[in-house]
C-alpha positions in Angstrom: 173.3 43.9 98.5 172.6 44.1 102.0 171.7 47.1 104.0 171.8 48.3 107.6 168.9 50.2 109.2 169.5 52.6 112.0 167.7 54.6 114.6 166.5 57.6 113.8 165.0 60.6 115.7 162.0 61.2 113.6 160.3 61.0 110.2 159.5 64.1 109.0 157.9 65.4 105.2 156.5 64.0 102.5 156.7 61.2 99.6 155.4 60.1 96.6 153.8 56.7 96.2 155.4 54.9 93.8 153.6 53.5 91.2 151.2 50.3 91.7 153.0 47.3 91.3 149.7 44.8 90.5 148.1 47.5 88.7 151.1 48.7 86.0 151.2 44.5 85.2 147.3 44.3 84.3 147.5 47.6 82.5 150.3 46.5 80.1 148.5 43.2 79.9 144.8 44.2 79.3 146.1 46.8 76.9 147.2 43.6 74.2 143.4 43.1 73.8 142.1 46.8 73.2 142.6 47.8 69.4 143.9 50.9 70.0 146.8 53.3 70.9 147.0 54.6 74.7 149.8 55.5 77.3 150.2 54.4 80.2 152.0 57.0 83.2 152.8 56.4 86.2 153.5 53.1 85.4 156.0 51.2 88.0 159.6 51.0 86.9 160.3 48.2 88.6 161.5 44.4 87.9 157.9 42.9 88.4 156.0 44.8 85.9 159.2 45.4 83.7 158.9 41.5 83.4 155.9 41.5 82.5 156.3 44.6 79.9 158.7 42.4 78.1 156.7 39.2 78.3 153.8 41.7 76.5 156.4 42.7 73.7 158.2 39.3 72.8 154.0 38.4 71.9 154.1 41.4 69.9 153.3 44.1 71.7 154.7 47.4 70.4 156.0 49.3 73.2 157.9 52.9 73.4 158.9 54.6 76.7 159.6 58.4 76.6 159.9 60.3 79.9 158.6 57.7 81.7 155.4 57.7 79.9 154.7 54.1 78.5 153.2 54.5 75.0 151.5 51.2 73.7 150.7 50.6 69.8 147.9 48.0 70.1 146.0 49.1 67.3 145.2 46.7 64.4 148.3 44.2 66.5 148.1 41.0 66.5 149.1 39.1 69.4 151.6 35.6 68.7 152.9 32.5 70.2 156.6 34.3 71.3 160.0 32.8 69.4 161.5 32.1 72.6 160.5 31.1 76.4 158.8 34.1 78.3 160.9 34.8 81.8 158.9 36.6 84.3 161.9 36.6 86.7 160.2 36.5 90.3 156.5 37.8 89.3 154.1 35.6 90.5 151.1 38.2 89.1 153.0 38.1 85.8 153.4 34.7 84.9 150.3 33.6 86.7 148.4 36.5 84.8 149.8 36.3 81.5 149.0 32.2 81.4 145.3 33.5 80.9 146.1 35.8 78.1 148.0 33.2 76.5 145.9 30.1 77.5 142.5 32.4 76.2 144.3 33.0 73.0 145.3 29.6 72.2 149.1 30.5 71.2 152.0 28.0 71.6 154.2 29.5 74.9 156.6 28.2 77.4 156.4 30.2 80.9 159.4 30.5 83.2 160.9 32.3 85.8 163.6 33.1 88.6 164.7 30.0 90.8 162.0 31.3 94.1 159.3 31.6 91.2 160.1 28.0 89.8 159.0 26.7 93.1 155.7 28.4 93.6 152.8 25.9 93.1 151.4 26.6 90.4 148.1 24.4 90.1 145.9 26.8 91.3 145.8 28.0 87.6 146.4 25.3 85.9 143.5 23.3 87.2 141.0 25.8 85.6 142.5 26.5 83.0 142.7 22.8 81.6 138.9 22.6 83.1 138.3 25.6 80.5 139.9 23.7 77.5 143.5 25.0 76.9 146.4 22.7 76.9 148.6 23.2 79.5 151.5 21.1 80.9 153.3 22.2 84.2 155.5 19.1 85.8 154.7 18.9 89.4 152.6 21.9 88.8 155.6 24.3 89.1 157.0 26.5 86.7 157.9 26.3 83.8 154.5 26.4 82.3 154.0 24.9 79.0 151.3 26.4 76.7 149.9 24.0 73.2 147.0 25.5 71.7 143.5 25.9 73.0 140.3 24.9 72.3 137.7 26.9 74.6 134.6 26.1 75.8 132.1 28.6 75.0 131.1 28.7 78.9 132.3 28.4 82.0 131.6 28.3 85.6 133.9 27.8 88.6 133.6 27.5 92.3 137.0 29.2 93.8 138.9 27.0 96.3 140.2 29.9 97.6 140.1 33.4 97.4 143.0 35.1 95.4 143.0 38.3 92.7 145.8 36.2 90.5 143.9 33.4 90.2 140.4 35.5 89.8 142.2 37.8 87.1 143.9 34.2 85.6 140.6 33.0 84.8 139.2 36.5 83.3 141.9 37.1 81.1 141.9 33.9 79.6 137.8 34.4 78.9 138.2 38.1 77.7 141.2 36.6 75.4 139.3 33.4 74.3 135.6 35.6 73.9 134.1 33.3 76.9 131.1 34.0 78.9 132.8 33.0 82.4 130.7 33.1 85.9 133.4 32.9 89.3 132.6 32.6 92.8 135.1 32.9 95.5 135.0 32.7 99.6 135.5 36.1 100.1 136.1 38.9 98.1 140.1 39.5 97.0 141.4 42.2 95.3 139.4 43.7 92.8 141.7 45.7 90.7 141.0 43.3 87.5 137.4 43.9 87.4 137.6 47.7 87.9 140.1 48.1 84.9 137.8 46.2 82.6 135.0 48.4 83.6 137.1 51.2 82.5 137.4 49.6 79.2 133.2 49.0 79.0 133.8 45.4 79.3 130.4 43.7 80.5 131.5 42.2 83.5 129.5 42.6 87.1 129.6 41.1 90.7 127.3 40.9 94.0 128.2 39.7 97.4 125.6 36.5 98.1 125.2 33.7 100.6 127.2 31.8 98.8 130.1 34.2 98.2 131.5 36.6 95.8 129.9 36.3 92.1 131.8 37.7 89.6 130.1 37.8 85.9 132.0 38.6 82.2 130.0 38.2 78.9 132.1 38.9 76.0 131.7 41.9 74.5 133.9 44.4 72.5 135.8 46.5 74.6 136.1 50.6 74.0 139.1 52.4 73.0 141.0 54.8 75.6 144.0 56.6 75.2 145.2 57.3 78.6 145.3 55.0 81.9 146.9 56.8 85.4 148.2 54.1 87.3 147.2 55.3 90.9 150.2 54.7 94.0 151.0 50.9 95.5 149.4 50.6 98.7 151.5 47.7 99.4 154.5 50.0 99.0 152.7 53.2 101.1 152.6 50.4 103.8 155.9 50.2 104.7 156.2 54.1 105.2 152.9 54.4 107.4 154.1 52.0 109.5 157.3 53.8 109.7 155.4 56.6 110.8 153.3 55.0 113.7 156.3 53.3 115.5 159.0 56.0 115.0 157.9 58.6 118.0 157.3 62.0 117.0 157.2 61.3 113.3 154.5 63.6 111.3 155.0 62.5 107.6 152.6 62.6 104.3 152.3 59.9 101.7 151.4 61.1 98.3 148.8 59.8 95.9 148.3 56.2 97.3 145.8 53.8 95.7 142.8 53.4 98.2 141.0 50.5 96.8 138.6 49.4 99.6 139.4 45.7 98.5 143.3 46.6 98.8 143.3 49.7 101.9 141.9 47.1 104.4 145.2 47.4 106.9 144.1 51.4 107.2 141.0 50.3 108.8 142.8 47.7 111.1 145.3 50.0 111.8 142.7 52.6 112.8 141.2 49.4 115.2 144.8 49.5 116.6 144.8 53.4 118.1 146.8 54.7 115.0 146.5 58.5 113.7 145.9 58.0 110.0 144.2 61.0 108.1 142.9 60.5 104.7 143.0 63.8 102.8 142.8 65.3 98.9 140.7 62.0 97.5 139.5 61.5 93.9 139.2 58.6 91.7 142.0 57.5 88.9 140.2 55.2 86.0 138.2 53.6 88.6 140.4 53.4 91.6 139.7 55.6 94.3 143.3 57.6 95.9 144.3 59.5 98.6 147.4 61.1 100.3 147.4 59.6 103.6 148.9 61.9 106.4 150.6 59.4 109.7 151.6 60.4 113.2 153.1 58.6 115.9 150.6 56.3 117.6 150.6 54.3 120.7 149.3 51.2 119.2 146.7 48.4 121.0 147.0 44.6 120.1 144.5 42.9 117.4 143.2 39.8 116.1 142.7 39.3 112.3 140.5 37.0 111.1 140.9 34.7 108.0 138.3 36.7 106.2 140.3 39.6 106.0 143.2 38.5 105.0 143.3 38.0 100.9 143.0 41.9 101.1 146.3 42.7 103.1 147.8 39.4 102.1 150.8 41.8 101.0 150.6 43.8 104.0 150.9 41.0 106.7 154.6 41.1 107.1 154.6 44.7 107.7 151.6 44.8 110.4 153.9 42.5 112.5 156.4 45.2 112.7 153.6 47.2 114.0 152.4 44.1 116.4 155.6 44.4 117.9 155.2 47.8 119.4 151.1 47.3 120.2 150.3 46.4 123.9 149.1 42.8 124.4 148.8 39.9 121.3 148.6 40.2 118.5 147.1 36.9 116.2 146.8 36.4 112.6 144.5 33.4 111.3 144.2 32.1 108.1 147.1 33.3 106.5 148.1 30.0 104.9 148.8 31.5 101.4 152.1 33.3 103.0 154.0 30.4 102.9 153.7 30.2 99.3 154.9 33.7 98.4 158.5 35.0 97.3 159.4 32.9 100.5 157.4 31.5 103.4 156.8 34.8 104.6 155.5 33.4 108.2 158.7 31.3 108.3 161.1 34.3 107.4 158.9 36.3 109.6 158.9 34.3 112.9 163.0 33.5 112.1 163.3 37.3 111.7 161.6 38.3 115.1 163.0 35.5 117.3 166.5 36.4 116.4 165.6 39.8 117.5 163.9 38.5 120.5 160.7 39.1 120.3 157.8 36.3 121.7 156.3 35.1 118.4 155.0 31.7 117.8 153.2 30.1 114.4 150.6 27.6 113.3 150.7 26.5 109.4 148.0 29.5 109.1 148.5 31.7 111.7 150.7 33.7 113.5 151.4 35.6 117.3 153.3 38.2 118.5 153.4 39.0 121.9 153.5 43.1 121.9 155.9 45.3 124.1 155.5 49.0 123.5 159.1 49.8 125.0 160.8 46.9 122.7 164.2 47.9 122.1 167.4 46.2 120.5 170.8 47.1 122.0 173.2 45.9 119.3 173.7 44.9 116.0 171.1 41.8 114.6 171.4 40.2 111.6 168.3 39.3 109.7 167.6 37.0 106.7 165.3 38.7 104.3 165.0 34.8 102.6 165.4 36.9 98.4 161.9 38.6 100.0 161.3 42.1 99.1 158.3 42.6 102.0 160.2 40.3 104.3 163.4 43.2 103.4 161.5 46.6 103.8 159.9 45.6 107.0 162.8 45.0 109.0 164.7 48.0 107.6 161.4 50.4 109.1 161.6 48.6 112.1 165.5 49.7 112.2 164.5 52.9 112.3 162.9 52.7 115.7 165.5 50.4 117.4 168.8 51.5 119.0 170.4 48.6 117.9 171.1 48.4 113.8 169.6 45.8 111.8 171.7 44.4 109.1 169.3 42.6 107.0 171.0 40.3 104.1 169.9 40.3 100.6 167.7 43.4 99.9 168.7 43.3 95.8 164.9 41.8 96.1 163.6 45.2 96.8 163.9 46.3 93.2 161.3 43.6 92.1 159.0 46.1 94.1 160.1 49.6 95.2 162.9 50.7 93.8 163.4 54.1 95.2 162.0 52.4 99.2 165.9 53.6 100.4 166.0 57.1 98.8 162.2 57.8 100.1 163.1 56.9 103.7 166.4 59.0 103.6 164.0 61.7 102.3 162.0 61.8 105.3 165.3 61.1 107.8 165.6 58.1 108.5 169.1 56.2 108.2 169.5 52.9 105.8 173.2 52.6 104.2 174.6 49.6 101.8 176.6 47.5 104.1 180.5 47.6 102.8 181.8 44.0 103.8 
């Protein structure tokens, strides 16, 4: 499917924040190790997590959906090496996730995916993993991953390479699973979203910032029984729609209910750096994550530079803030953002293609990248963009169609559904102008 984005006069109203994406996977995941019964609502219909949903039930997992209310049967379940292969289509949190359930419980499993998941590198996880004593076998590190049994060590410590919240929440599944005491440290803190729902379950895990980095802690211990988890709104996906409202002028709009993790809201603070009007209003706290509705004006937007240690926290967000750069007076520049070019695509590749073709002065590093800000950009006809089968590299050229008299066709948006589903219907909500391209 491909879609064209075009100008509109203003974004006006308000949303709903979809569901969180990384959230609804863990959720589905952790709940295989509670015995108990709970539902799960607000849980993200959408082709990541529903990949992972039914990873969960070919290991047993007894799962019924009734008004889009997730009801899960884990009491007295027992959790099994799967009949067939597990296909977690183009989730990277699923399959990397779910290798530490399966690799902590010792079952037989092979892992696989979509063709742009079979070529993410994979060794990240399986380094550890086999350092922790389960048998796993990945040819050039690369799915499909092939799981034989385990047998744990009682203990273990490891010193992160790098800092990332799949392979932190890898390495704590599989201890939770396999009943290991596990001590992490990573660089900086990543997303903590792992940690907090296993707090809600009264698992004994803690973590301190020291000199030496973030220490995370787990000694096994049984979990409680709950019967209810709210899955708060993606802030990955309320992204796309704030920056819609700072670069469309005159544009006033609300976004509902929106997860405000302070490891995961980092690009509201940067964006608050860059001049825009952001209001926070109506917060609370949803089973440990703190939310918000988040009300966005037009902005006239200032240049920034992001330093490496800030980006594992808006590591999704990145592709979108460069729309914004574009309209943001002087340079923007992005360090350390290495780990995009092993996502759904190389995001800074598909980025800096995307913005050259429409003309803009970008230029990239293997870790970083620059764009040279104009606050009067403007397009005067019809650009096509590659969205490389990237849902982030997708949605951010569609908003940035929306300011643009020009249209932007951008190819290939079926990727969107592996995210945000509903991303067309929400920005027609508020006016703006996307339409499926009839070839």
């Amino acid at each position: 499917m491909d879609i064209i984005s075009s100008k509109t006069e203003t974004l006006y109203g308000e949303i709903n924040c979809p569901g969180d994406k990384s959230i609804s996977q863990r959720a589905v995941i952790l709940s295989g190790l509670l015995n108990g019964d709970l539902k799960v609502k607000n849980f993200l219909f959408a082709a990541d997590p529903l990949s992972t949903l039914n990873a969960m039930r070919e290991l047993g997992l007894q799962v019924t959906i009734e008004n889009e209310i997730i009801s899960i049967h884990a009491k007295d379940s027992l959790l099994k090496s799967p009949k067939m292969e597990l296909n977690l289509g183009n989730s990277g949190t699923g399959i990397r996730l779910i290798s530490g359930l399966i690799g902590g419980l010792g079952l037989h499993a092979t892992l696989t995916g979509d063709d742009s998941l079979s070529k993410r590198p994979m060794k990240r996880i399986t380094k550890p993993l086999s350092e922790m004593g389960i048998n796993i076998f990945a040819e050039s590190n690369r799915p499909p991953l092939q799981f034989k049994g385990a047998k744990l060590q009682k203990k273990f410590r490891y010193h992160m390479p790098v800092a990332s919240a799949q392979l932190k929440s890898c390495l704590l599944l599989a201890a939770v699973a396999g009943e290991m005491e596990l001590e992490l440290v990573e660089p900086v803190v990543s997303r903590n979203h792992t940690e907090l729902m296993l707090q809600s379950f009264g698992a004994n895990i803690c973590s301190e910032l020291t000199e030496n980095g973030h220490y995370i802690k787990y000694v096994p211990e049984r979990m409680i029984e709950t019967d209810f988890i709210e899955i708060v709104g993606d802030f990955s996906s309320a992204a796309f729609f704030i920056i819609a409202g700072l670069i469309t002028p005159e544009s006033d709009i609300c976004i509902k209910g929106v997860g405000i993790n302070p490891s995961r809201a980092k690009l509201v603070e940067i964006l608050l750096d860059m001049g825009a009007k952001i209001e926070l209003v109506n917060s609370s706290t949803v089973n440990g994550e703190k939310i918000a509705d988040l009300k966005v004006q037009y902005s006239e937007l200032q240049s920034i530079n992001i330093s490496p240690e800030d980006v594992p926290v808006i590591i999704d967000e990145i592709p979108i803030l460069l729309i914004a750069a574009i309209f943001a007076k002087g340079k923007t520049t992005i360090n350390g953002a290495e780990e995009l070019r092993v996502k759904e695509s190389d995001r800074l590749a598909a980025m800096e293609a995307g913005l050259k073709a429409l003309g803009v002065q970008v230029s990239s590093s293997h870790d970083s990248i620059d764009v040279e800000g104009n606050p009067n950009f403007d397009l005067e006809s019809l650009t096509i963009i590659d969205s490389f089968g990237d849902h982030r590299i997708a949605m951010s050229f569609l908003v940035l169609g929306q300011r643009v008299a020009g249209d932007i066709l951008v190819k290939d948006c079926n990727n969107i559904q592996t995210s945000y589903p509903d991303f067309m219907r929400d920005m027609i909500k508020l006016g703006g102008s996307l339409e499926e391209y009839a070839k």
